[in-house]
C-alpha positions in Angstrom: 161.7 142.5 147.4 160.1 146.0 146.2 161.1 147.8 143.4 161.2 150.9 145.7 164.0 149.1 147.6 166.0 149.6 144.1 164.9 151.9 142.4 162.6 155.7 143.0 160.7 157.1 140.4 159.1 160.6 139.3 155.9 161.3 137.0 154.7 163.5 134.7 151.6 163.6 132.4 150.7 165.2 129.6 147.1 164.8 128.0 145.7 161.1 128.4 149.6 159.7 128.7 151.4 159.5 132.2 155.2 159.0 132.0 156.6 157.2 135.0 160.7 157.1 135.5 162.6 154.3 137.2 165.6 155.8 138.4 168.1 153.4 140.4 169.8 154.1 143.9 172.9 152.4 142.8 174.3 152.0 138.9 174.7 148.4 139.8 171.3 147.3 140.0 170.6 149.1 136.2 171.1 145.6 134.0 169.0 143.5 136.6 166.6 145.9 136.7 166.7 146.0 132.7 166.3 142.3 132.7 162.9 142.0 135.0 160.6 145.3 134.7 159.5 144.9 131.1 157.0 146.9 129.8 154.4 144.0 130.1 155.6 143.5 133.5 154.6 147.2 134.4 151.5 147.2 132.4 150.1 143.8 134.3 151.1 145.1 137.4 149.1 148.2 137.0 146.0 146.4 135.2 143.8 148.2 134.3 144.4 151.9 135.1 146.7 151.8 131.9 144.6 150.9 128.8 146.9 151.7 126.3 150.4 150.7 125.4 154.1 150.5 127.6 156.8 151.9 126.2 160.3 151.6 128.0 163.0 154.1 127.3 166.2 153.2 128.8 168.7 155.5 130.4 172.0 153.6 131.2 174.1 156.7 131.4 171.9 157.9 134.6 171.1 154.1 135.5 167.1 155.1 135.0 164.1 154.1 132.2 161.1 156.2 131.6 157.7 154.5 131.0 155.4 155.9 128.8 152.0 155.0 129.5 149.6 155.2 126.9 145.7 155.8 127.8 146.4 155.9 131.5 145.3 159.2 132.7 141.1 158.6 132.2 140.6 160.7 129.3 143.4 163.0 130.7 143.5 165.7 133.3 140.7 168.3 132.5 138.4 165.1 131.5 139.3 162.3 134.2 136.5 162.0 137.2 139.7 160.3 139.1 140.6 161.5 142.5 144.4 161.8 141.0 144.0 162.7 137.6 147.7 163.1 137.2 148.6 160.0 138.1 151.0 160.6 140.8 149.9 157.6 142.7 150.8 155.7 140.1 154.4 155.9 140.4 154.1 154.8 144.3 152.2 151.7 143.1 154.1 150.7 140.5 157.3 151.0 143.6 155.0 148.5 145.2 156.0 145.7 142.3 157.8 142.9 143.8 160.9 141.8 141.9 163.8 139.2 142.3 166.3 140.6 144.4 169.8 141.1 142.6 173.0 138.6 142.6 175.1 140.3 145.4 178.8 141.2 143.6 
């Protein structure tokens, strides 16, 4: 299944680093989620628009994680020849990730 079946997400950048959050539909889904979308996951998934490092923050009180993605923004918005320099489009690939559906409860 898609993560965007589980999960949404929002973005925001600041210089060369674009942070992208998970946040889940239902609370449920927060420890499976946990479990499969690892910051190597998410950075092999994306290849190479993200050069740097992925750092996962996790969130359990609002059931979300934040990504911090480290040289992912071209050189960063004033530099980057990229048609979305903020990486917006990011967020709606990485919803495109296909992960193991949960264990219904």
């Amino acid at each position: 299944m898609k993560l965007r079946e589980l999960a949404h997400s929002r973005t925001g950048d600041k210089g060369n680093t674009l942070n992208i959050s998970v946040i889940c539909y239902d609370a449920r889904h927060y420890e499976h989620l946990r479990a499969v979308l690892t910051p190597e996951r998410v950075k092999a998934h994306l290849g190479d628009v993200v050069r740097g490092n992925v750092m996962r923050y996790e969130l359990p009180a609002i059931a979300a994680f934040n990504f911090v993605l480290g040289d992912a923004l071209g050189g960063g918005v004033t530099r980057s020849l990229a048609l979305d320099a903020h990486g917006k489009s990011l967020s709606s690939a990485l919803m495109g990730l296909e992960v193991e559906a949960p264990v219904a409860t």
